[in-house]
N, C-alpha and C positions, 0 to 999 in steps of 0.2 A: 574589696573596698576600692572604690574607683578615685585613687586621689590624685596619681602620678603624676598626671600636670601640675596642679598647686604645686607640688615640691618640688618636682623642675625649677619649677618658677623662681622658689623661695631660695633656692641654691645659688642659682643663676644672678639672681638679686644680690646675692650674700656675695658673691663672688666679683661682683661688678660696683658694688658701693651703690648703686641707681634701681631705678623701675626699670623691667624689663618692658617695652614698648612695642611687644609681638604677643601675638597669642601662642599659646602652647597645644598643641593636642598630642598626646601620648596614645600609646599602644590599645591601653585600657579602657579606650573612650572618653576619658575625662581631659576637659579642654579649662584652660586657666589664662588668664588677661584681657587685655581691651578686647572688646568684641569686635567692634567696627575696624581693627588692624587685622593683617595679613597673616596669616597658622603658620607657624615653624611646627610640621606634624613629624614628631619623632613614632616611627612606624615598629621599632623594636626594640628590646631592651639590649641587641648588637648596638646599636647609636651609642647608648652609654658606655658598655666597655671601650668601646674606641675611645672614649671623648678622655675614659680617666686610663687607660696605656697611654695617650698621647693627647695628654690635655693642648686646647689651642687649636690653632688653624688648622693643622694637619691632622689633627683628629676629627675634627669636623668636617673639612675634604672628602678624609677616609670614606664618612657616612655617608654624607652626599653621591659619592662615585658609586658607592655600592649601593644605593634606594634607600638604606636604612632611613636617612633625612629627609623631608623633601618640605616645599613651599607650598601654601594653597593661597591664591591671592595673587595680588599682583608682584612679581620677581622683585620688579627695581624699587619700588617701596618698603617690601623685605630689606631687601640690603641697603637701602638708605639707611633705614631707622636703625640697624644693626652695627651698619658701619660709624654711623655718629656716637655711639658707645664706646667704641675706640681711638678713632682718628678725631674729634671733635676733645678728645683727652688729652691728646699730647705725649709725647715721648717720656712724658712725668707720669703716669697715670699707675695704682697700684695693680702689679703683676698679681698671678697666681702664689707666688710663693710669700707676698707679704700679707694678701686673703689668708692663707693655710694658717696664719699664727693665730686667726682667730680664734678662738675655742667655739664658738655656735656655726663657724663656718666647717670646722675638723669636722664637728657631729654630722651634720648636715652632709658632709662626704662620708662620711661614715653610714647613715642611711643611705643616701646613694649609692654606693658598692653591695651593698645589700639588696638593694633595689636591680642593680645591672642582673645579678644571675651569676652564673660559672665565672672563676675567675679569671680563666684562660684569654688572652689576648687574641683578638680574631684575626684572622689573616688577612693584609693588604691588597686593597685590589689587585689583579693582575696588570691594569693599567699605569701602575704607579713607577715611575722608576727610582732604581735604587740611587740614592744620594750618592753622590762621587765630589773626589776637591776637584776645582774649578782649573785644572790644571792649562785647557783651551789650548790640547795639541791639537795638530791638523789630524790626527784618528779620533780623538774624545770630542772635534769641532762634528765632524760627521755626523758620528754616532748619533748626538743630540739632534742634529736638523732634520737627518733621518726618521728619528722617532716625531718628529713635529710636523712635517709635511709629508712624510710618506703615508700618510692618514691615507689619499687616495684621493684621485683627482676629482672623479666623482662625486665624493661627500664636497670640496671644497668647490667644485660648482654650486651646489645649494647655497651654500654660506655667503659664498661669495659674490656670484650673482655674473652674469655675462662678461663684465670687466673681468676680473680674475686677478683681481690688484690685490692684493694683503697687506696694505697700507691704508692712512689715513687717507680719506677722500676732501676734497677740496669742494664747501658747498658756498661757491661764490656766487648761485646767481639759482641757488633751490633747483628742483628738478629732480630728477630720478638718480638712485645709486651709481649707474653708469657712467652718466652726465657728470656728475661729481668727482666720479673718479678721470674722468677724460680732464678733466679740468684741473684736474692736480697733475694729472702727467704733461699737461702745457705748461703749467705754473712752472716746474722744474725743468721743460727743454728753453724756456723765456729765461728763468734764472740760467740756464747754463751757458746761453744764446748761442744755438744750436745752431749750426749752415751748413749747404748741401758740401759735400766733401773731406768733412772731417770725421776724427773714430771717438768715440763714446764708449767706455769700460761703464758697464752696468753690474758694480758688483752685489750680488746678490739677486738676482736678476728675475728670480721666482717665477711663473708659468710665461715669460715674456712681453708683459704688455708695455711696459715704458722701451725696452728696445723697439717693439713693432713701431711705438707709434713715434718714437725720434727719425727711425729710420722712413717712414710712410709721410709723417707728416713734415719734417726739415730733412730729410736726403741725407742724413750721416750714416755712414757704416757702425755697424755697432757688433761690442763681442758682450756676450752675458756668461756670467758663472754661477754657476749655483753648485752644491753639495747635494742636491736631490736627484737622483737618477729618474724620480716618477715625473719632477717638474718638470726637468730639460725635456723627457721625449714630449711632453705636452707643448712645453714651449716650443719645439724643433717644427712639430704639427702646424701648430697655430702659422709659422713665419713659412711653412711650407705653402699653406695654404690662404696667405698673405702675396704669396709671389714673391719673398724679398729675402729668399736662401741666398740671393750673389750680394745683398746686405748687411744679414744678420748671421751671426754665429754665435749658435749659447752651446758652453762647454761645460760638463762637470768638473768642476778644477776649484781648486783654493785661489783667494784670492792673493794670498802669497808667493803660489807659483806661477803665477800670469807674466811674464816674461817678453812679448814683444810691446811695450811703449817706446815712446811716448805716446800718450794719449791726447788729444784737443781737450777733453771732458771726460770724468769720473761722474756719474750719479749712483747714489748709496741710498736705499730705498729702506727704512725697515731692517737695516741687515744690521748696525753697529752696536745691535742689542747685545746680541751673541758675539762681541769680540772676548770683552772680559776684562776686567780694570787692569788687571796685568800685562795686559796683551794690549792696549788700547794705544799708547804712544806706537807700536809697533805697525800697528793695523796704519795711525794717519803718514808713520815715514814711508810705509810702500806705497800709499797711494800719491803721497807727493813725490817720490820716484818715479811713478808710472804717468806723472802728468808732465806735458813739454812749459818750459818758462809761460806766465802767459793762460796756464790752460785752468779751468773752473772745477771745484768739487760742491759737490749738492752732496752733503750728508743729514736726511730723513731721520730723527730719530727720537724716540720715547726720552724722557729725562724722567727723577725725580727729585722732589726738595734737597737741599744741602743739610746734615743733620750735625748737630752741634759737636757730637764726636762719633766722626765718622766711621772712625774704626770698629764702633754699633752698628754699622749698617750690617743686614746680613739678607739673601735672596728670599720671597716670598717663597712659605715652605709648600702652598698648593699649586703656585707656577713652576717653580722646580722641578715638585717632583710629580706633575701631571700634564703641564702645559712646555715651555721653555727650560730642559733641562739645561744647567750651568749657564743661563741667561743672568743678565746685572744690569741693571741701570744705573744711570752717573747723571750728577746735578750738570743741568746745562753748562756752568760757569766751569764746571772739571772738563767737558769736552769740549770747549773752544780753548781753555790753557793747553791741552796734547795738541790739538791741530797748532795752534800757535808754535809749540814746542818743537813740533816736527817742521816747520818753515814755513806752514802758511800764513797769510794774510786773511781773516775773519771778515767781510764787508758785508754780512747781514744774517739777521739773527731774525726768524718769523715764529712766533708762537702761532699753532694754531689747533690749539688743546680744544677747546668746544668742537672743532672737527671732527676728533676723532671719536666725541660720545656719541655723535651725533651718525657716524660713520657704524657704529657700533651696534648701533639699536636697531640699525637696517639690517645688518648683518644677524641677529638676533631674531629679528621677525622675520627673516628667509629661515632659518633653521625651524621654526614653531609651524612654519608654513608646511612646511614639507617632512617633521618628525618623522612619520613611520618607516619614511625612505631612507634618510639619513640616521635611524637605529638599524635598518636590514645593511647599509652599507657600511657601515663600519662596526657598534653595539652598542646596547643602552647603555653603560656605563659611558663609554667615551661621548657617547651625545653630550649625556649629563655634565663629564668634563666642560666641553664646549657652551656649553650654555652658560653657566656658573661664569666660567672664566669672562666669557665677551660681556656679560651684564654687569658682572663685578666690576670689570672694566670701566664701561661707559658711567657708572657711578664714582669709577674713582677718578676718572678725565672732569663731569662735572664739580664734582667738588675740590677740586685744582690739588688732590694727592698725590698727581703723578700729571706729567703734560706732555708735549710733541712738538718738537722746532726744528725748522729748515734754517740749517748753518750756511750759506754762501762762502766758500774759500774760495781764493786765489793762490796760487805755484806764481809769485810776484818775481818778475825778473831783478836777480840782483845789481845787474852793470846800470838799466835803467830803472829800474820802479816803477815802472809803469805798471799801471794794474790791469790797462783794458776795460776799467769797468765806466759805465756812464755817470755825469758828476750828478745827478740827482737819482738816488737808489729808488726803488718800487716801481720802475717804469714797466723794466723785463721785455721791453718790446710790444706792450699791447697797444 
C-alpha cells in the first residue's frame, strides 16, 4: 500500500501544529502535498530511524549528509518554506516534547517506528564530528579549523571562485564575484586607512588575499596567521608569485602567540567566529596589545539576534557538528561591549547582512556548476555538507536570523584621546 507520504505528512503536521508547505515523496512512490511546491524526497526508511534516534536538526543533517534526504525543486524555496515553520515561530513555538503529550501525535509515532524498519540506530556519517565542550584551547582551536578548511584548496577554488576570500563580499557597484570581493577588501584597508610603511596583523588571514592586496595596493608590510597548514602554503604561493615575499609574511601561528607589535592595523576577517564567548574578551585584549596607541582594528564578523535568556543560546547542532566545529555566534551589542571592555574605542558599526546572501548564492552556483569535480575532490556527502550549509545560509542572512558587521575600533591614546579618525565617518578615503 503506497501511503508513506500521506503519513509523513500527517505526522509532520501533528508535530508542527501547521500545514506542511512542501511535498513529500517517500521511498514507496507515493508523494503527498502542494503539487506546485518543491519534494522533500525521503529516499529510505534510513531517513526515518535518524529523524526518531535524533529527532530535530541533527537528525535531519544526518539524512541529508548521508543521500537518505534530498530536495527536488528549487533548494532555497525548500528552505524558505521550511524555515518559516520554525524561525517565523519564535522562541515560544511548541517543541517536540510538548507535541509527544498528545495522544494522536504518540500514535502517529508510534506508526511511524513501525513504518522506519529495524530498530537499530544507523551510524553517523563519517563526516560528522563528534560534539566536544567549547573549551577553545589553542590544540582544540586547531583541531576545528583544520577540519574546516583543510577541505583542500582545490575544492575551495570552486566554491570560492578566483578571489579566494571566505568572507562576505562587498556588492557596491554589482559586478562579478571577484569585483565584489576586491571591493570589500578596499572597503576594509579605507576603513583601516592603510599607508605605504606601516605593519597590518591580518589575523586569520585564510589563503591570503586582504594581505596581498594591502600590501600591493597601499605598500604596508603585512604578517598573516592562520591555523591551516593547507592555507598558508597557498597563501605563501600566491604572495610568492605576487612578488611581495619582502612584504608579506603568513605564518601558522595563533593569534595569541604573535609577539612582535605594535601593529599600525589589525584587520579580522571572518575569524572572531571561532573565538568562543569565553574566550572572546580575551581574543579583543590581545589584539588591543598588539595594536600601537592610535592604531585601527577592522573586526569582520557574523552576529546573531540577542535572545531573551541567553543562557538558551546553544550552537547550531548541523554547523557544529558538520560545518564550524566549537564555532558561536554573539549579538552585535555583546561584541562591541568585549572590545569596549578590552579598551577600545567602537567608531563604527556597518551592517551588511544582504551582502553576504547575496555573496552566498554565488558561492552556491560555483559549486552546482562544477558538482562532479568537487564530489571527485573531496565526496558526496561533504559536497552535500557544503551545499546545505551556504544555501541555508543565504536564506538565514535574507531573512535577518543571523547578519554580518564591520566593527571600526580605535587603540585611543590615553594622554591625548585623539582618535585619528576623520570628523564625518563613511568617508574611508574614497
Amino acid at each position: 500500500m503506497q501511503d508513506a507520504a500521506l503519513r509523513l505528512k500527517s505526522l509532520v503536521e501533528q508535530l508542527l501544529g501547521v500545514p506542511l508547505p512542501l511535498r513529500i515523496r517517500a521511498w514507496d512512490g507515493s508523494e503527498a502535498g502542494p503539487p506546485s511546491a518543491p519534494a522533500l524526497v525521503v529516499r529510505n526508511r534510513r531517513a526515518l530511524r535518524r529523524l526518531l534516534w535524533k529527532p530535530g536538526e541533527l537528525g535531519l543533517a544526518r539524512a541529508w549528509v548521508a543521500g537518505d534526504l534530498g530536495v527536488e525543486g528549487d533548494l532555497y524555496t525548500a528552505l524558505d518554506l521550511m524555515s518559516g515553520l520554525v524561525w517565523d515561530r519564535g522562541e515560544d513555538a511548541r517543541g517536540v516534547g510538548e507535541a509527544l503529550r498528545d495522544p494522536e501525535v504518540r500514535a502517529a509515532v508510534r506508526g511511524l517506528v513501525k513504518m522506519a524498519g529495524p530498530p537499530l540506530p544507523p551510524a553517523p556519517p563519517r563526516e560528522e564530528v563528534r560534539r566536544r565542550s567549547h573549551l577553545h584551547t589553542k590544540r582544540s582551536d586547531k583541531r576545528a579549523i583544520s577540519h574546516h578548511y583543510d577541505v583542500g584548496n582545490d575544492f575551495y577554488e570552486i566554491v570560492l571562485g578566483s578571489s579566494m576570500v571566505y568572507s562576505c563580499a562587498y556588492w557596491e557597484n554589482g559586478g562579478t564575484l571577484e569585483e565584489a570581493q576586491r571591493d570589500k577588501l578596499e572597503l576594509i584597508a579605507r576603513k583601516l586607512d592603510l599607508k605605504p610603511g606601516q605593519r597590518l596583523l591580518d589575523v586569520g588571514c585564510g589563503w591570503g588575499s586582504m594581505a596581498i592586496h594591502a600590501a600591493r595596493e597601499h605598500g604596508v608590510s603585512v604578517v598573516g596567521v592562520t591555523l591551516s597548514q593547507e592555507q598558508a602554503a597557498y597563501a605563501r604561493k600566491r604572495v610568492a608569485d605576487e612578488g611581495l615575499t619582502d612584504k608579506v609574511e603568513i605564518r601558522v601561528q595563533d593569534y595569541r602567540d604573535v609577539a612582535d607589535g605594535p601593529y599600525d592595523a589589525i584587520s579580522s576577517i571572518g575569524m572572531a567566529e571561532h573565538v568562543g564567548a569565553e574566550r572572546y574578551l580575551e581574543y579583543a585584549e590581545v589584539l588591543y596589545q598588539l595594536l600601537k596607541p592610535g592604531g585601527r582594528l577592522l573586526n569582520h564578523q557574523i552576529a546573531r539576534p540577542p535572545r531573551r535568556d541567553e543562557s538558551a543560546y546553544s550552537v547550531d547542532e548541523f554547523i557544529d557538528a558538520y560545518v564550524f566545529p566549537d564555532g558561536e555566534l554573539a549579538p552585535i551589542g555583546t561584541t562591541v561591549t568585549q572590545l569596549e571592555r578590552a579598551g577600545f574605542e567602537v567608531r563604527d558599526v556597518e551592517s551588511i547582512r544582504e551582502h553576504y546572501a547575496l555573496t552566498l548564492r554565488r558561492w552556491v552556483a560555483n559549486l552546482e556548476a562544477q558538482w562532479a569535480r568537487a564530489v571527485k575532490l573531496t565526496s558526496p556527502p561533504r559536497a552535500r555538507v557544503w551545499r546545505l550549509y551556504m544555501a541555508a545560509s543565504a536564506v538565514a542572512f535574507e531573512r535577518n536570523r543571523i547578519g554580518v558587521n564591520q566593527v571600526l575600533a580605535v587603540r585611543t591614546p590615553e594622554a591625548s584621546g585623539a582618535s585619528g579618525m576623520p570628523l564625518r565617518a563613511r568617508i574611508w578615503g574614497a
